[in-house]
C-alpha positions in Angstrom: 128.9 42.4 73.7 132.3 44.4 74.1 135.4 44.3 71.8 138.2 43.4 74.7 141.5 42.6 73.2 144.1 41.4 75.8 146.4 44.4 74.7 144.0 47.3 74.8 144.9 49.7 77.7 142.0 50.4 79.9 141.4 53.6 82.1 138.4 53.4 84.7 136.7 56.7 85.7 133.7 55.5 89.0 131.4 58.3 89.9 130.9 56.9 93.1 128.2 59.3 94.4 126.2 58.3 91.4 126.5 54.8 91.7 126.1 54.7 95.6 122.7 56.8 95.4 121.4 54.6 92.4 122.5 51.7 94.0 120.4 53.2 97.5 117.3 54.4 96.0 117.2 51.4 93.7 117.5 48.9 95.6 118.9 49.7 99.5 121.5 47.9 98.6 125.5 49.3 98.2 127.6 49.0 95.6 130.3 46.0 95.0 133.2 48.0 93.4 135.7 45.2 93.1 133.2 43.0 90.8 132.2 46.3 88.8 136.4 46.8 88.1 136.8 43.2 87.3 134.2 43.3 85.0 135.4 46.9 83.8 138.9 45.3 82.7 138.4 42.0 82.0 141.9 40.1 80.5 142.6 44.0 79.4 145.7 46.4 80.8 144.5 48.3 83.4 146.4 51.8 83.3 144.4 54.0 85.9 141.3 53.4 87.8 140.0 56.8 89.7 137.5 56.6 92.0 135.9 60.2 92.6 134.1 60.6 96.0 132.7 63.2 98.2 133.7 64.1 101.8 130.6 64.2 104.2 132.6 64.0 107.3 130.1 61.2 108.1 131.6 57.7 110.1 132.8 54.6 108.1 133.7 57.5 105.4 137.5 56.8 105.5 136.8 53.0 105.7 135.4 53.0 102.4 137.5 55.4 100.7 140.7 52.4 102.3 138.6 49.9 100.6 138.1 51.2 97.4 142.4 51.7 97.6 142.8 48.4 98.2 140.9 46.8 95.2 142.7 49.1 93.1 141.5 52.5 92.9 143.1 56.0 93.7 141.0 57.9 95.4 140.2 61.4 94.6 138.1 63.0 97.0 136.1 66.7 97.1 134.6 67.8 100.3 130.7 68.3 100.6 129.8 72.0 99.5 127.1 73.4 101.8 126.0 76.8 100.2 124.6 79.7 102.9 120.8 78.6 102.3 122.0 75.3 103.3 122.3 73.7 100.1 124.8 71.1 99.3 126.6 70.8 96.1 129.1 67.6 95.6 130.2 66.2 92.2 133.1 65.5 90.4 131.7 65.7 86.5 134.8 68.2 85.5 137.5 66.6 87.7 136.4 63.4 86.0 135.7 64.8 82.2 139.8 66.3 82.8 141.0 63.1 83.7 139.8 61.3 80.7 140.8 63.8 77.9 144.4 64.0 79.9 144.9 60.5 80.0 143.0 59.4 76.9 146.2 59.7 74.8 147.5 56.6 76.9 144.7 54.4 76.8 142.4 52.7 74.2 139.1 52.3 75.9 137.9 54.6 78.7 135.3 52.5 80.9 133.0 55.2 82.9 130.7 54.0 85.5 128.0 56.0 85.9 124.7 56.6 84.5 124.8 60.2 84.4 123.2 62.1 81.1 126.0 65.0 81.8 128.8 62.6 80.5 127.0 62.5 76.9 129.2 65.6 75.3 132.2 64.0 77.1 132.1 60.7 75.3 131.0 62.1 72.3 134.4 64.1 72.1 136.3 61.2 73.3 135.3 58.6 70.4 135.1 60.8 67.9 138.0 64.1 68.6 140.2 61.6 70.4 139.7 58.0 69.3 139.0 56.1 72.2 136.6 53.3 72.8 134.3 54.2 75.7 132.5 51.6 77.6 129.3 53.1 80.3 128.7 50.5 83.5 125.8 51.8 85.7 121.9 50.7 86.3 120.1 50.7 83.5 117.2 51.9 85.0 118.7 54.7 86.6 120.9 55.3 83.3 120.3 58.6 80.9 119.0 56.6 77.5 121.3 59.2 75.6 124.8 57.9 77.4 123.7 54.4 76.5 123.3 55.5 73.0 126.4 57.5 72.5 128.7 55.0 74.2 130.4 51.5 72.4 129.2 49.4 74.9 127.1 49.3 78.0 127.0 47.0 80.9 124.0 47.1 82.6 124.6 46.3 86.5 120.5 45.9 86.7 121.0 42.2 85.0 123.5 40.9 87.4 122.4 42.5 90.6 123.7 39.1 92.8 127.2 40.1 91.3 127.6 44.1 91.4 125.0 44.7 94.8 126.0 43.9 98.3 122.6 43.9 100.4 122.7 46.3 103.8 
C-alpha cells in the first residue's frame, strides 16, 4: 500500500501510447485517464501531470488530446515518425525521462504510468541520485517485472479493471 501524506507534492508522467496499446490488446477496451489521475494523487498536491502522446493525424485525435486537458493534463504531443521503409517510430521515453529529473527537485513522489521495462534506469536514478518516491500505475500483466521491483509502489490497473477501463 502507498505512503501518501496530504503534503507530499505529486508529479504525474502518462505514457499514453503505452497505456492505450496495453489497454487495446488486453482487453479492447480504452483507457479511463481521469480515474488513473485520481488514483495517481489521491489527497496529495498535484504539481504537474504530463500526458505524452503521438500524432497519427487519425480522426477523434484532437478530441482526446481536449479530453485529457480537461481532466488535468498538459499535453505534450510528438508526431508519428514514418522511416523510408515505411517504418513508424513514436515514443516519448526521453521527453518523459527529462521531465522527471527537471522537475524532480520540486516534487516528492513522481507517479509514472506505464509499464514500460525502459523506465527501470530512470527510477532507479530518481530514488536513489535524486530522492524521490516513485510510484508505477500500468497492467500488471503487460508490466516489465523489473519496473515493478525497482519502484516504491505499484498500482496494478489489471485488479480494478471496472474503474480504470472504459469498454469500446
Amino acid at each position: 500500500m502507498a505512503v501518501n501524506f496530504k503534503d507530499q507534492r505529486i508529479g504525474v508522467f502518462v505514457d499514453v501510447q503505452n497505456m492505450y496499446y496495453s489497454a487495446k490488446n488486453l482487453y479492447n477496451a480504452k483507457v479511463n485517464f481521469a480515474q488513473i489521475l485520481k488514483a495517481a494523487v489521491g489527497d496529495r498536491s498535484l504539481i504537474r501531470a504530463i500526458a505524452y502522446v503521438i500524432k497519427a493525424d487519425v480522426k477523434e485525435e484532437q478530441n482526446f488530446f481536449d479530453a485529457l486537458e480537461k481532466i488535468g493534463f498538459e499535453v505534450r504531443a510528438k508526431d508519428l515518425q514514418i522511416f523510408a521503409g515505411g517504418a513508424k517510430k513514436g515514443d516519448w521515453d526521453i521527453g518523459l525521462a527529462m521531465d522527471t529529473i527537471e522537475l524532480a527537485p520540486k516534487l516528492d513522489t513522481i507517479v509514472i504510468v506505464s509499464g514500460d521495462g525502459d523506465y527501470v534506469p530512470l527510477i532507479h536514478h530518481l530514488r536513489h541520485a535524486l530522492g524521490c518516491r516513485i510510484e508505477v500505475i500500468a497492467f500488471g500483466k503487460s508490466s516489465s517485472s523489473l519496473l515493478r521491483e525497482e519502484c516504491d509502489s505499484f498500482i496494478d490497473l489489471d485488479l480494478d479493471r471496472r474503474r480504470y477501463l472504459i469498454s469500446r
